[in-house]
C-alpha positions as a Python dict, from the first residue, in 0.01 Angstrom:
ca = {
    (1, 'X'): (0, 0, 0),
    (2, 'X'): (171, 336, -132),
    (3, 'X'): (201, 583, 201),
    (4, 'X'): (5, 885, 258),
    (5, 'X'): (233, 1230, 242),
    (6, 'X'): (243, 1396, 605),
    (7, 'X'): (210, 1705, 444),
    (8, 'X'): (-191, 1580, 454),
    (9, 'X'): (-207, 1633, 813),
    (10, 'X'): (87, 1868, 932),
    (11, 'X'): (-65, 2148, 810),
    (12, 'X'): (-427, 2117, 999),
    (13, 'X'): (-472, 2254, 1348),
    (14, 'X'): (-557, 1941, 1570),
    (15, 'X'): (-230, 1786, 1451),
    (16, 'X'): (-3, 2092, 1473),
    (17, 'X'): (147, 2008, 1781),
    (18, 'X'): (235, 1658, 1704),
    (19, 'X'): (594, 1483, 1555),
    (20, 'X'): (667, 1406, 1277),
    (21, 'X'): (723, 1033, 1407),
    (22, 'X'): (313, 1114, 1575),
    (23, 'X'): (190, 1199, 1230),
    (24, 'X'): (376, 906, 1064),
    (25, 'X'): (213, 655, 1323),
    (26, 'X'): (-102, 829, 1260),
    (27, 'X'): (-76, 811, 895),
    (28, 'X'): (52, 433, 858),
    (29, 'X'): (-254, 326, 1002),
    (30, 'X'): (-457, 513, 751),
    (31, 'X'): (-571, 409, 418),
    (32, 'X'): (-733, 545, 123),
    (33, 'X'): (-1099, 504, -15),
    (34, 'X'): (-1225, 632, -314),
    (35, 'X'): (-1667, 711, -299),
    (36, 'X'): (-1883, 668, -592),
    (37, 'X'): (-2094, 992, -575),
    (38, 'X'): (-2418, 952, -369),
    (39, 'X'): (-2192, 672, -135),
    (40, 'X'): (-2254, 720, 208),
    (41, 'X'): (-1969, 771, 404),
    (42, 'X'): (-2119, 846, 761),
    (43, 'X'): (-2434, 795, 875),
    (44, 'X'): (-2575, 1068, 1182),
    (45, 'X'): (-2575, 747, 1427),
    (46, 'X'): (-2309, 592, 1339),
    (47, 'X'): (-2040, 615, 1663),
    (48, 'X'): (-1739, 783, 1547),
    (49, 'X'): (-1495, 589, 1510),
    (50, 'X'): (-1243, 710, 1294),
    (51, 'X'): (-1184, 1045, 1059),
    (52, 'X'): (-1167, 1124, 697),
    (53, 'X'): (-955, 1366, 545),
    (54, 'X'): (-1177, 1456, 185),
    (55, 'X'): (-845, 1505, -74),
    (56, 'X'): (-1047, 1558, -359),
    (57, 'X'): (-1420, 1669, -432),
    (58, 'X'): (-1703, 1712, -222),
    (59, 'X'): (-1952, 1569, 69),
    (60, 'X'): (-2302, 1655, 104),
    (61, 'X'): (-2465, 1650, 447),
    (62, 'X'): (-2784, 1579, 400),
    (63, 'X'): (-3070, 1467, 684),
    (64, 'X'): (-3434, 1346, 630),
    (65, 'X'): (-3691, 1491, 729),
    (66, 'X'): (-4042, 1374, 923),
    (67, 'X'): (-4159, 1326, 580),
    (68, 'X'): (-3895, 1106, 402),
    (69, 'X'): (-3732, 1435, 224),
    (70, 'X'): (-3374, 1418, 195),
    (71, 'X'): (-3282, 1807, 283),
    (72, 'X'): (-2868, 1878, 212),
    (73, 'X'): (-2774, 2063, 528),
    (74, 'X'): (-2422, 2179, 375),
    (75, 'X'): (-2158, 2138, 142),
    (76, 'X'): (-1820, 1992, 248),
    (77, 'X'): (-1518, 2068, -12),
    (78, 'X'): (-1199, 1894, 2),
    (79, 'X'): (-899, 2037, 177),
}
């Protein structure tokens, strides 16, 4: 499996603080998904357990209504 760059993380605020040697740990563990569009990635009760760094295009948050209606909440872009 090719290794993610620790330039994906070093640069974001809840990892600031960390090593290099942190980041590495942190980022050996990790692995890379592609989504088709429309995929769901996370569902609202789902326990969190893990996090996803978007590299490239876009999530939609989206939440049903009463009615069945899917309503997008807010758009996520990569980065």
């Amino acid at each position: 499996m090719r290794k993610l760059d620790e330039s994906l993380l070093t640069h974001l605020s809840p990892f600031a603080s960390l090593t290099k040697d942190e980041i590495r740990a942190i980022l050996d563990e990790a692995a890379s998904q592609r989504y088709d569009a429309g995929d769901a990635i996370f569902e609202e009760s789902a326990s969190a357990e893990r996090f996803f760094l978007l590299l490239d295009g876009y999530i939609r948050v989206v939440r049903m209504t009463a009615e069945g209606a899917h309503v997008t909440i807010l758009h996520i872009p990569a980065g």
